[in-house]
Backbone bond lengths (Angstrom), bond angles and torsions (degrees), N, CA, C in turn:
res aa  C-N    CA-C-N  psi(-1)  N-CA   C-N-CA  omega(-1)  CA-C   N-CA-C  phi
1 X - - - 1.464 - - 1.519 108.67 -
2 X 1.246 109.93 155.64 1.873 123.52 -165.02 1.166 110.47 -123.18
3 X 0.924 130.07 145.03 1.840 136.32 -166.44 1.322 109.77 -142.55
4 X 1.194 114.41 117.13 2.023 112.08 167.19 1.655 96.09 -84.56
5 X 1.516 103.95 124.28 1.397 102.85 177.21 1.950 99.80 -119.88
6 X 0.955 108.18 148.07 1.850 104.28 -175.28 1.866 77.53 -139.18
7 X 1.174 107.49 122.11 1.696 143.46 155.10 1.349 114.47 -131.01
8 X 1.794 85.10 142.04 1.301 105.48 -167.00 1.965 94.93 -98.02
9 X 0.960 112.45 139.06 1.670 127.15 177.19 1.063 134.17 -122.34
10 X 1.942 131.79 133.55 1.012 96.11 172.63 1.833 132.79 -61.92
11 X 1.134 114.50 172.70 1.244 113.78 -179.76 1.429 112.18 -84.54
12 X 1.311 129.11 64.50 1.764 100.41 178.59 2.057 87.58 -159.31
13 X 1.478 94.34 172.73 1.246 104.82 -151.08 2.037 105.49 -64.21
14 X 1.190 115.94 104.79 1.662 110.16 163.52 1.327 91.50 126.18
15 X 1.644 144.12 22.18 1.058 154.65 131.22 1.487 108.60 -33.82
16 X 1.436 107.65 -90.55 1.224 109.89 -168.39 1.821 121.95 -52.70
17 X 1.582 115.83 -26.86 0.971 122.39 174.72 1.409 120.22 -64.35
18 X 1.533 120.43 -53.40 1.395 134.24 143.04 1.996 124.01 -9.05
19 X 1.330 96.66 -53.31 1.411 126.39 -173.41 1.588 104.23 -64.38
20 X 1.317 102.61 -60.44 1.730 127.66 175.83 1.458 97.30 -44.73
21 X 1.576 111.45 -68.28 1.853 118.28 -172.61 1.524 114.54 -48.65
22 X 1.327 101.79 -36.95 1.606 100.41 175.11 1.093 113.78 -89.03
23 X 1.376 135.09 -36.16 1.436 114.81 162.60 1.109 130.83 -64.21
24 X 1.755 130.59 -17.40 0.677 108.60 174.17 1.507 120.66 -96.27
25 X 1.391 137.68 5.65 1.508 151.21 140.19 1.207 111.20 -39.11
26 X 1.808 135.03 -3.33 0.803 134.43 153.74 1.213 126.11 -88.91
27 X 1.125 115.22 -48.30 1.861 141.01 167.33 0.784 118.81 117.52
28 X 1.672 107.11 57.65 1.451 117.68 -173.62 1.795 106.77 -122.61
29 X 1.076 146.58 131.88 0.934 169.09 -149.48 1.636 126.31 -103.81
30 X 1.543 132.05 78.93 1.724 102.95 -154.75 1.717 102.32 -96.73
31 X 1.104 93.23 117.99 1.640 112.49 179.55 1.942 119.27 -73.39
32 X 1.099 108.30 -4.89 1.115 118.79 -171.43 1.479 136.12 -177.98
33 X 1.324 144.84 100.46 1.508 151.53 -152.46 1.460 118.32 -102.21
34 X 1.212 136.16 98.72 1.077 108.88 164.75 1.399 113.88 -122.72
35 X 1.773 130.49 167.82 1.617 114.63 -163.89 1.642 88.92 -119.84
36 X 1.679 114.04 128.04 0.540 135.43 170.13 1.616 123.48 -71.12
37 X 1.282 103.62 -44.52 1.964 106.22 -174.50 1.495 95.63 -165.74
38 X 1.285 109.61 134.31 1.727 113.08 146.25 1.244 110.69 -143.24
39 X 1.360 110.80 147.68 1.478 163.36 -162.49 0.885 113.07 -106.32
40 X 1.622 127.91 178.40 1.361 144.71 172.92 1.540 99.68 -84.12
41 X 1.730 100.62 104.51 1.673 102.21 169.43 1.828 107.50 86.45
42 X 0.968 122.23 18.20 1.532 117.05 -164.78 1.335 112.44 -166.54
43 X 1.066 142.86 -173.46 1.472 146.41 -173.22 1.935 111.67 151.44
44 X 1.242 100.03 125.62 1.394 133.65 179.65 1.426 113.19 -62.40
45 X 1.521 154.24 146.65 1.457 141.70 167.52 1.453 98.14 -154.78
46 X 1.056 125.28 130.88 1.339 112.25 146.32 1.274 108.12 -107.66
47 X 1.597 100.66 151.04 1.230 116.38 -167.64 1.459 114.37 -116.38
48 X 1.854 154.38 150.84 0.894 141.41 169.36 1.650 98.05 -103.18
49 X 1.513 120.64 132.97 1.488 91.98 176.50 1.792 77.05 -151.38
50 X 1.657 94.16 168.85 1.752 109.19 -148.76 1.483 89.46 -128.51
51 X 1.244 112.72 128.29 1.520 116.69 -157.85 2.302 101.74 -136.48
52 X 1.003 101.22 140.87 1.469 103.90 -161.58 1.388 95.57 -53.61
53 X 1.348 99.10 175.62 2.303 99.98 -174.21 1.439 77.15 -95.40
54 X 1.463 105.44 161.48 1.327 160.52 -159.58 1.600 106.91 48.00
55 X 1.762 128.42 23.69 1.420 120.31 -174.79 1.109 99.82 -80.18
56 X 1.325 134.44 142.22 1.357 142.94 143.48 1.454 119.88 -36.73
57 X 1.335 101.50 137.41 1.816 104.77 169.27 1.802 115.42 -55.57
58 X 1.447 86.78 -32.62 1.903 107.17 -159.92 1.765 93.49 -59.42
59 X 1.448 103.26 -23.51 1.585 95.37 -161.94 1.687 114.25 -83.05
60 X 1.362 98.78 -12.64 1.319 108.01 176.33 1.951 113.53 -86.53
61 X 1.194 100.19 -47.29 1.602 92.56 170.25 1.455 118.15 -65.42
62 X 1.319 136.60 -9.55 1.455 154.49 -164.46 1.726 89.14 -89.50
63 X 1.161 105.35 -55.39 1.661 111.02 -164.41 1.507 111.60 -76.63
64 X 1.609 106.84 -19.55 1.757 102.68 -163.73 1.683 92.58 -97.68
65 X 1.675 114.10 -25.89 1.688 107.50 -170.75 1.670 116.75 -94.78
66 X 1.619 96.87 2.08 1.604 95.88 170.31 1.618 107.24 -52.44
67 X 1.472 115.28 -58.98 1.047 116.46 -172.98 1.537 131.57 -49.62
68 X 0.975 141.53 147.16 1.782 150.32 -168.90 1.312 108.02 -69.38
69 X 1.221 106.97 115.15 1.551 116.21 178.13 1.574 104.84 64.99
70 X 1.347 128.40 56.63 1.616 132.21 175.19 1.818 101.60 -143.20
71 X 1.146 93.40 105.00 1.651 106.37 169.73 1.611 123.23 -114.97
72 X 1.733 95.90 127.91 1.679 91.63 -174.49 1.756 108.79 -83.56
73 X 1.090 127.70 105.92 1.731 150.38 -178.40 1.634 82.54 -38.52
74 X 1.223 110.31 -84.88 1.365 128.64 -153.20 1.841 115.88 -145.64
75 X 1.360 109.66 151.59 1.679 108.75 176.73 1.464 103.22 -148.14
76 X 1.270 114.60 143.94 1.275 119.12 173.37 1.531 115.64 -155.72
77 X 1.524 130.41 171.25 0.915 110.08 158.36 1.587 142.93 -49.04
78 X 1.318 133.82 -175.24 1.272 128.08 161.72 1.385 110.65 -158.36
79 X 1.380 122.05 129.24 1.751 138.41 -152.92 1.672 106.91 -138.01
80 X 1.344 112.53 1.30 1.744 126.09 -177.83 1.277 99.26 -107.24
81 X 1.543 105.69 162.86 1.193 150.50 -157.45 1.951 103.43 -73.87
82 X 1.365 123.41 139.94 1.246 105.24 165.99 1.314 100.20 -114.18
83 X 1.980 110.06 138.45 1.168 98.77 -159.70 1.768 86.40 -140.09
84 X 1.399 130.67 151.95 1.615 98.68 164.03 1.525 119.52 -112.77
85 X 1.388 81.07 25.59 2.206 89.17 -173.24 1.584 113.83 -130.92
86 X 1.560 90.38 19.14 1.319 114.58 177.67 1.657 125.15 -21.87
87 X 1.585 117.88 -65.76 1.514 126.33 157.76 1.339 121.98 -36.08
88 X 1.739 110.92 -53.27 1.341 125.84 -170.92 1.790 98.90 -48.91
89 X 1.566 98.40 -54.99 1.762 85.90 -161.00 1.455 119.46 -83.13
90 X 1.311 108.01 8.50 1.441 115.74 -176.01 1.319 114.68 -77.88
91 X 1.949 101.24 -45.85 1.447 119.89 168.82 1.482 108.23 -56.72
92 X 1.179 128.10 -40.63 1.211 136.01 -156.59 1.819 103.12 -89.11
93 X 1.070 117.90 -29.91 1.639 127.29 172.98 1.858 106.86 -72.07
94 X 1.635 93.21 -45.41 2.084 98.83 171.88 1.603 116.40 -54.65
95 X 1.169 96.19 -45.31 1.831 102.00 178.19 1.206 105.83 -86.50
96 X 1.217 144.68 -2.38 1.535 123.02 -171.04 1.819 80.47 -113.30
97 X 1.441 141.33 0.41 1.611 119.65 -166.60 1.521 97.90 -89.41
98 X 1.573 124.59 -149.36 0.842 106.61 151.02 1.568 133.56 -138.57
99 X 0.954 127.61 -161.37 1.668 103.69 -158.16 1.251 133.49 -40.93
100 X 1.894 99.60 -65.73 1.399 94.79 151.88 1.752 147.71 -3.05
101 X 1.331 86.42 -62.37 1.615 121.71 -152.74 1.490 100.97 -85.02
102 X 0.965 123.21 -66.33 1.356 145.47 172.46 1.975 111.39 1.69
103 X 1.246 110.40 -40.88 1.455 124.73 -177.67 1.324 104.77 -88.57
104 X 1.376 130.24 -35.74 1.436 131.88 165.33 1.346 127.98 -63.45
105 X 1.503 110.81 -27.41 1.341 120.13 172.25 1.663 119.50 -82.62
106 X 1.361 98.57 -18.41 1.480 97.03 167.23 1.153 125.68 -113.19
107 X 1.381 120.14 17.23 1.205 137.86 157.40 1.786 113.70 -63.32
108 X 1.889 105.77 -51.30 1.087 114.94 -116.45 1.939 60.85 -118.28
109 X 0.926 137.35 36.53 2.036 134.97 -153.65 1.962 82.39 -158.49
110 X 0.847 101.05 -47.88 1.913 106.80 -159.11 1.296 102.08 -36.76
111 X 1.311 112.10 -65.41 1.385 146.89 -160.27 1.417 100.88 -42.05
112 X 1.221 120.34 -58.04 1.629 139.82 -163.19 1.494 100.19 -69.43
113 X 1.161 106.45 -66.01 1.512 128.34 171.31 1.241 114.97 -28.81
114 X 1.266 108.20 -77.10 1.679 128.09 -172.43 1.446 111.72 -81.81
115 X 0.871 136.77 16.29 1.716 153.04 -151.57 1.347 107.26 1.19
116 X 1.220 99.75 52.21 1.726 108.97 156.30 1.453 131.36 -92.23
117 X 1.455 131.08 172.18 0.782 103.17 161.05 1.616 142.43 -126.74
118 X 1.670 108.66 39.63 0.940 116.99 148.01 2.198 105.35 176.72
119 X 0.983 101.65 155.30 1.970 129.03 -161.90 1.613 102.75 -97.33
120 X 1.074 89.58 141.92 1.741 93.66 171.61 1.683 98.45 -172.91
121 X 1.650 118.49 126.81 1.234 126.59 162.42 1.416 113.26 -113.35
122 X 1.294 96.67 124.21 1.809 137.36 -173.79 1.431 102.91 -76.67
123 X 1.287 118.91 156.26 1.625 130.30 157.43 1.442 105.69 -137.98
124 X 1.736 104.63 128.01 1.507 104.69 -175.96 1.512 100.26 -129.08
125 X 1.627 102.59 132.29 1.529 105.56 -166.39 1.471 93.26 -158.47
126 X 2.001 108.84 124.78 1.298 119.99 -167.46 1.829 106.11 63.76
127 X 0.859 137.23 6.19 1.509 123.54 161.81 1.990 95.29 113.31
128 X 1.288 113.89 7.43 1.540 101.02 178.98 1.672 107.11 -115.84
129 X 1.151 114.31 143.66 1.972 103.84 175.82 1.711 93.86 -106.03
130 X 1.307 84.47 162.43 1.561 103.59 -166.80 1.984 90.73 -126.01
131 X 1.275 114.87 149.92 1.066 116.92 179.53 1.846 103.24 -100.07
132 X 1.167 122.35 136.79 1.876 110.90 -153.96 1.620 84.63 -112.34
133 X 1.578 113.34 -56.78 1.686 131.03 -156.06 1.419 96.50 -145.32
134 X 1.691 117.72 127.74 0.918 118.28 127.11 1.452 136.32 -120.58
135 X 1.657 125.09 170.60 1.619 132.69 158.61 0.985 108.10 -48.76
136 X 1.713 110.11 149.72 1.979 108.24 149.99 1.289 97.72 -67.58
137 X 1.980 92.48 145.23 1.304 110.51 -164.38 1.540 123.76 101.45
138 X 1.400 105.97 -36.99 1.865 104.95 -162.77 1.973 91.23 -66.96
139 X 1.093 119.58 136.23 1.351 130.34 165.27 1.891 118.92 -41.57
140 X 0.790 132.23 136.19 1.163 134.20 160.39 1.521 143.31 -58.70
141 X 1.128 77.60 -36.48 1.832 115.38 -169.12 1.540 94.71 -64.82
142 X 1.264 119.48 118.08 1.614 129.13 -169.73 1.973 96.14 -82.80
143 X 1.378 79.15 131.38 2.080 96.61 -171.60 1.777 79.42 -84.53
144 X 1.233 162.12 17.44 1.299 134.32 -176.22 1.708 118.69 48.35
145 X 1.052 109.54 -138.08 1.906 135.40 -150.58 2.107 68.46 -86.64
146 X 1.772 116.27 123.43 1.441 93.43 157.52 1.688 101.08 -104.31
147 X 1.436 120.07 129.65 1.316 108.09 -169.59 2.163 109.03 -73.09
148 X 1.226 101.21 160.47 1.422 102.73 177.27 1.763 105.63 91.55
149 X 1.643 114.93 -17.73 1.047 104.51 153.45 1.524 157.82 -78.42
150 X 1.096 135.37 159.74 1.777 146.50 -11.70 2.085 94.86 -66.10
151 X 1.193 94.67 122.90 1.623 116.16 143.91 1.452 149.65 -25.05
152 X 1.016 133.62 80.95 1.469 140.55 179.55 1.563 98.06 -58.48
153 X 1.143 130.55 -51.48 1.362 112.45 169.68 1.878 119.84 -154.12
154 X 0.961 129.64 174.07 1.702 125.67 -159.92 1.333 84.07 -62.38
155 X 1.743 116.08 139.97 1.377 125.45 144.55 1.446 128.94 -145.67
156 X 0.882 124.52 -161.71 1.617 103.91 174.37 1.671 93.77 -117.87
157 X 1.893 84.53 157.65 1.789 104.75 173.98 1.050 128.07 -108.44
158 X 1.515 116.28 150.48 1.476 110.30 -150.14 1.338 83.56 -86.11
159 X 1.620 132.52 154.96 1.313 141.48 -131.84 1.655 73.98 -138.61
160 X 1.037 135.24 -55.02 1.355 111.02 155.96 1.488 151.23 -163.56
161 X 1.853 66.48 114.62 1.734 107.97 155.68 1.540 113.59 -63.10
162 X 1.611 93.71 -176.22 1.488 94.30 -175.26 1.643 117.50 -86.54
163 X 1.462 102.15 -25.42 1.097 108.89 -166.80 2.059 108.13 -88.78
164 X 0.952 116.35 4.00 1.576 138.01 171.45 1.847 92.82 -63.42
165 X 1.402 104.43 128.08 1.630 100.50 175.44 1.625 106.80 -75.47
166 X 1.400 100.44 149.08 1.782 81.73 -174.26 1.779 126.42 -66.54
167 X 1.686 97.69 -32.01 1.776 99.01 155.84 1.481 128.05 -29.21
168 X 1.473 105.09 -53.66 1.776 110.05 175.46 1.584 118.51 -56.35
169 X 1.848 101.03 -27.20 1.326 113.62 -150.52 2.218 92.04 -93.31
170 X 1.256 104.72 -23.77 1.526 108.67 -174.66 1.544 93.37 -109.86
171 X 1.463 131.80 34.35 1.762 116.91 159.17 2.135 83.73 -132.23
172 X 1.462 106.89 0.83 1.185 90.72 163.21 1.931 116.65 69.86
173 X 1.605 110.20 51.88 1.166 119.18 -128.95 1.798 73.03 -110.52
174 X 1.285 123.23 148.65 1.377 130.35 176.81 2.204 99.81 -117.25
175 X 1.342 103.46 130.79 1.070 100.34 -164.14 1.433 101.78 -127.61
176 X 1.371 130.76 145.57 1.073 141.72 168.09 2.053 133.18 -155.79
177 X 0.991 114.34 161.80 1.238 86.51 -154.48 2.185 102.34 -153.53
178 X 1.125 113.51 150.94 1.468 99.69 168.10 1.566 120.18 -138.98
179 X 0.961 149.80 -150.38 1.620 152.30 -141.42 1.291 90.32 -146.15
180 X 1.686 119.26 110.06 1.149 123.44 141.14 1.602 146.66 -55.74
181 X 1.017 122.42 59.06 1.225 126.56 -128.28 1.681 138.03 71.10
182 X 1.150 129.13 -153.90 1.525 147.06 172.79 1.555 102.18 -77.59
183 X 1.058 133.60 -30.76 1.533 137.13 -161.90 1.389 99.52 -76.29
184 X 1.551 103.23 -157.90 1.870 123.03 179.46 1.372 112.90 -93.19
185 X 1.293 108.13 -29.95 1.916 110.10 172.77 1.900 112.94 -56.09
186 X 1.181 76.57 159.17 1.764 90.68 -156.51 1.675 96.11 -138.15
187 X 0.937 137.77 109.91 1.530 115.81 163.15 2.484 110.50 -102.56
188 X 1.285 89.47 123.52 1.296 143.04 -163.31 1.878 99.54 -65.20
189 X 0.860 136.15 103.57 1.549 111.18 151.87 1.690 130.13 -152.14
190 X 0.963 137.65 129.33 1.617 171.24 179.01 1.096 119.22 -66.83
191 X 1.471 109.22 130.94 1.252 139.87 161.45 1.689 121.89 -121.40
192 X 1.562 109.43 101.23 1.547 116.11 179.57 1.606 98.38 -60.71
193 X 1.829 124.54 134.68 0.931 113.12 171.73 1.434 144.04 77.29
194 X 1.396 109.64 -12.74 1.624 120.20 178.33 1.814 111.14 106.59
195 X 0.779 86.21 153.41 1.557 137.28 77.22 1.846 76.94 -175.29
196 X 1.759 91.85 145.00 1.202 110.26 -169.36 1.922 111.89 -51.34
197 X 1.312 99.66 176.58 2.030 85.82 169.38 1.786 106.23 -102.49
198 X 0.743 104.87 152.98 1.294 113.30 178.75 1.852 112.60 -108.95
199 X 1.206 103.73 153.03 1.497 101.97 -173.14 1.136 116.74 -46.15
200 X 1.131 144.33 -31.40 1.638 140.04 -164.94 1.364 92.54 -81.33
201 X 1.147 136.63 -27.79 1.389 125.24 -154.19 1.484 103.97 -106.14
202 X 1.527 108.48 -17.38 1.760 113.26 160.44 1.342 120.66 -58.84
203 X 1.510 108.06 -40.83 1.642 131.92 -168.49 1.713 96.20 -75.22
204 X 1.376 121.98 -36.85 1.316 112.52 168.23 1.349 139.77 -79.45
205 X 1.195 88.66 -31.73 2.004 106.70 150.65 1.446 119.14 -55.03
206 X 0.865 120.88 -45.26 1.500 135.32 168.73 1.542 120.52 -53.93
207 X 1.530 112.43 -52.47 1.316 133.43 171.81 1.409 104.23 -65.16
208 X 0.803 118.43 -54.99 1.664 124.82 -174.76 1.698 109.16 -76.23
209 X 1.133 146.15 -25.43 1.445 143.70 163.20 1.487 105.71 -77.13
210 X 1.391 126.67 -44.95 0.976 137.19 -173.69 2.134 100.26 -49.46
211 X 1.301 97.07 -57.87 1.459 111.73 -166.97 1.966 110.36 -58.94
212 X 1.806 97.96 -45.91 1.019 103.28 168.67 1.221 113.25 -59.98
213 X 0.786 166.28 -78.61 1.710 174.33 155.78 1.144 112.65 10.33
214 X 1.431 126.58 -50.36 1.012 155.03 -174.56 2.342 105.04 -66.61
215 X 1.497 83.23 -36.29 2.084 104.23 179.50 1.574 91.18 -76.07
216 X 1.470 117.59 -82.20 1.800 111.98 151.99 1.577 118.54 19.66
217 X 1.072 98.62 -75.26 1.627 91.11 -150.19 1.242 110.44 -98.08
């Protein structure tokens, strides 16, 4: 079994190694690193790590918060691909589909990518959004008028507003979103449950719609 684990660390040299020793005194395995954010004194990672069948989740946050100044953010399963050129082929799957298609494939790519768990690009014109594409998974249930839309640049949404369905608002859904270009499209994406996004990962949302958009047109 696979776990997305995001801990917060201090920032300084033999942290992360530390982190490794105790997880792995559990018998857990980290298959994959990536750094989410650092700060003054601190730094963000999520980690993929592979833990024997029947281990408890509990045993992994037990092992990573012994340590001084090490907090587990969030844990969940994990059922995706480990890839480390992840963006590259997403862009590269948008331009090679075909026109049509092109918005479905990065709907249905986001998710993995962005470790969410599920994409949807909006069109808002005269004050109403229209739902264009979604991921398996993206909800059905029409959010209405989303206010703050179309986007000058990726940010996150307040989860709750009024116009948030209250379902999204009671699974505790973290929302954020960026500007498909200059136009009314918006591409949309979710997290059931947390763990909130943090700025670096807005700035990559941003970078990454921005680029797509750019395949678009």
């Amino acid at each position: 079994m696979s776990y997305l684990l995001r801990v917060v660390l201090p920032d300084r040299p033999g942290s992360l190694g530390a982190l490794a020793v105790a997880l792995g005194s559990v018998g857990a395995d980290i298959l994959s690193l990536d750094v989410v954010e650092r700060g003054t004194g601190f730094a963000v990672d999520d980690l993929i790590v592979d833990v024997p069948r029947g281990a408890l989740p509990d045993t992994l946050i037990t092992a990573a918060e012994q340590l001084p100044g090490t907090r587990v953010d969030s844990i969940r399963p994990f059922t995706g691909m480990l890839d480390a050129h992840r963006e590259l082929e997403l862009i590269d799957h948008v331009a090679g589909a075909g026109g049509g298609n092109r918005l479905q494939v990065l709907v249905d790519e986001a998710p993995q990518v962005l470790q969410v768990h599920w994409a949807t690009v909006v069109d808002t014109d005269d004050g109403a959004t229209r739902r264009i594409v979604g991921s398996a998974g993206a909800p059905e249930t029409p959010a209405g008028a989303v206010a703050g839309l179309p986007l000058q640049r990726a940010a996150v949404l307040d989860a709750t507003a009024d116009w948030v369905p209250p379902l999204w608002q009671e699974l505790d859904t973290q929302l954020a979103a960026a500007p498909l270009g200059s136009g009314n499209r918006t591409l949309v994406v979710a997290r059931t449950g947390g763990p909130a996004f943090r700025p670096a990962e807005i700035a990559r949302l941003g970078y990454l719609a921005g680029i797509v958009a750019t395949v678009l047109r």
